[in-house]
C-alpha positions in Angstrom: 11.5 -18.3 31.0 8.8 -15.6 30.2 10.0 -13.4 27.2 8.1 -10.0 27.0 7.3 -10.1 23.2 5.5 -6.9 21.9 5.1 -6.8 17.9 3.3 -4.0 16.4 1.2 -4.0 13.2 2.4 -1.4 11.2 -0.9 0.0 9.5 -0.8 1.4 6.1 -3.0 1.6 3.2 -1.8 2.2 -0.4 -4.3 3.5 -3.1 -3.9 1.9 -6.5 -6.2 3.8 -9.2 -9.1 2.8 -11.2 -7.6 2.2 -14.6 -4.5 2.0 -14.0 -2.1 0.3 -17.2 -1.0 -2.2 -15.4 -2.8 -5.1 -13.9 -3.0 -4.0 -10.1 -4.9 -6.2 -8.7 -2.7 -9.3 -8.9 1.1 -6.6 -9.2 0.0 -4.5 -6.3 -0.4 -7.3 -4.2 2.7 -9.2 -5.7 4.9 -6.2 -4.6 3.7 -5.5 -1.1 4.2 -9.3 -0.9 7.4 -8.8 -2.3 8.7 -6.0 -0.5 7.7 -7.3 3.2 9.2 -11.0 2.5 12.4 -8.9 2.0 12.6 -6.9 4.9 14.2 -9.2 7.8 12.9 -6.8 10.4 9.0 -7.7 9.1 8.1 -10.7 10.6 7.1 -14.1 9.2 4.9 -15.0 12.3 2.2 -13.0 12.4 1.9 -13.0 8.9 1.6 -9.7 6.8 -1.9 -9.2 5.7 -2.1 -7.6 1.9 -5.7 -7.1 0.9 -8.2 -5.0 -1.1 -10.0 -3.0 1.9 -12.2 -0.8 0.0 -13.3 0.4 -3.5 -13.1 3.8 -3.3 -14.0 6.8 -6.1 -11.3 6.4 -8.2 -8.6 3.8 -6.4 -8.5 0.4 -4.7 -7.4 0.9 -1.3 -5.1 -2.1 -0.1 -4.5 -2.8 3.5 -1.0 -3.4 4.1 -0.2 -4.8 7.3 3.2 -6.4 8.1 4.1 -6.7 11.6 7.3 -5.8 13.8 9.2 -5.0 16.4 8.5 -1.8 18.0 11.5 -0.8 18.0 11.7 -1.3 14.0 8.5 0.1 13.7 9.3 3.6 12.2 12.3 2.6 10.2 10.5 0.1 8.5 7.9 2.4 8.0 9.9 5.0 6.2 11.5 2.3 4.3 8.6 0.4 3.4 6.8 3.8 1.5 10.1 5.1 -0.5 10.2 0.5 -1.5 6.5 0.7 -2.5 6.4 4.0 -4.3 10.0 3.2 -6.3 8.6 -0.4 -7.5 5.0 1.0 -7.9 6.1 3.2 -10.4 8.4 0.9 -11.9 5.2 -1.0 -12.8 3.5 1.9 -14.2 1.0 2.1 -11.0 0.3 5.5 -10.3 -1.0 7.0 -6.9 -4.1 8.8 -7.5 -4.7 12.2 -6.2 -8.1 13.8 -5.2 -9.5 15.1 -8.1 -12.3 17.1 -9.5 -13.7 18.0 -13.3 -15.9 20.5 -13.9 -17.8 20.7 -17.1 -19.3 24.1 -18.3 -21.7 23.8 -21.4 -23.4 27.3 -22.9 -26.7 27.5 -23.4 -28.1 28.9 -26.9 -29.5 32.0 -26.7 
């Protein structure tokens, strides 16, 4: 019997800041972890990818890259960022936002 299986990655990256209070390295990772052994519509085989994909400015960028059924995909999307932004802040990760400081110094005269 062939059985037309078609699971989609669901791509998504999550910035955790420089500095943050809490160790985000090693919670950032638990949580996505966390969150995507939880969902029964992410599935086991392939197996979600959760890793540091670039050091930006001012954030680590994880990859976060569970995979489902495409027919799950933009449910579990949706629910996947209000899960992650709820537990992030729980920890006391913030999202960084573009910034920009501007110093002005006088000259004597």
């Amino acid at each position: 019997m062939l059985e037309n299986f078609n699971p989609t990655a669901l791509l998504t990256d999550y910035l955790i800041p420089w500095g943050s209070t809490s160790p985000w390295r090693c919670e950032a990772r638990r949580i996505l972890e966390k969150i995507f052994s939880e969902d029964e519509r992410i599935l086991a085989d392939p197996a979600p990818l959760v890793a540091p994909g670039e050091l930006a400015d001012s954030s680590v960028n994880f990859l976060a890259r569970p995979w489902v059924n495409s027919a799950d995909y933009s449910s579990v999307k949706w629910d996947t960022y209000e899960k992650v932004k709820l537990a992030f802040d729980a920890a006391g990760i913030g999202i960084p936002y573009p910034q920009m400081d501007v110093h002005v110094s006088k000259e004597a005269g």
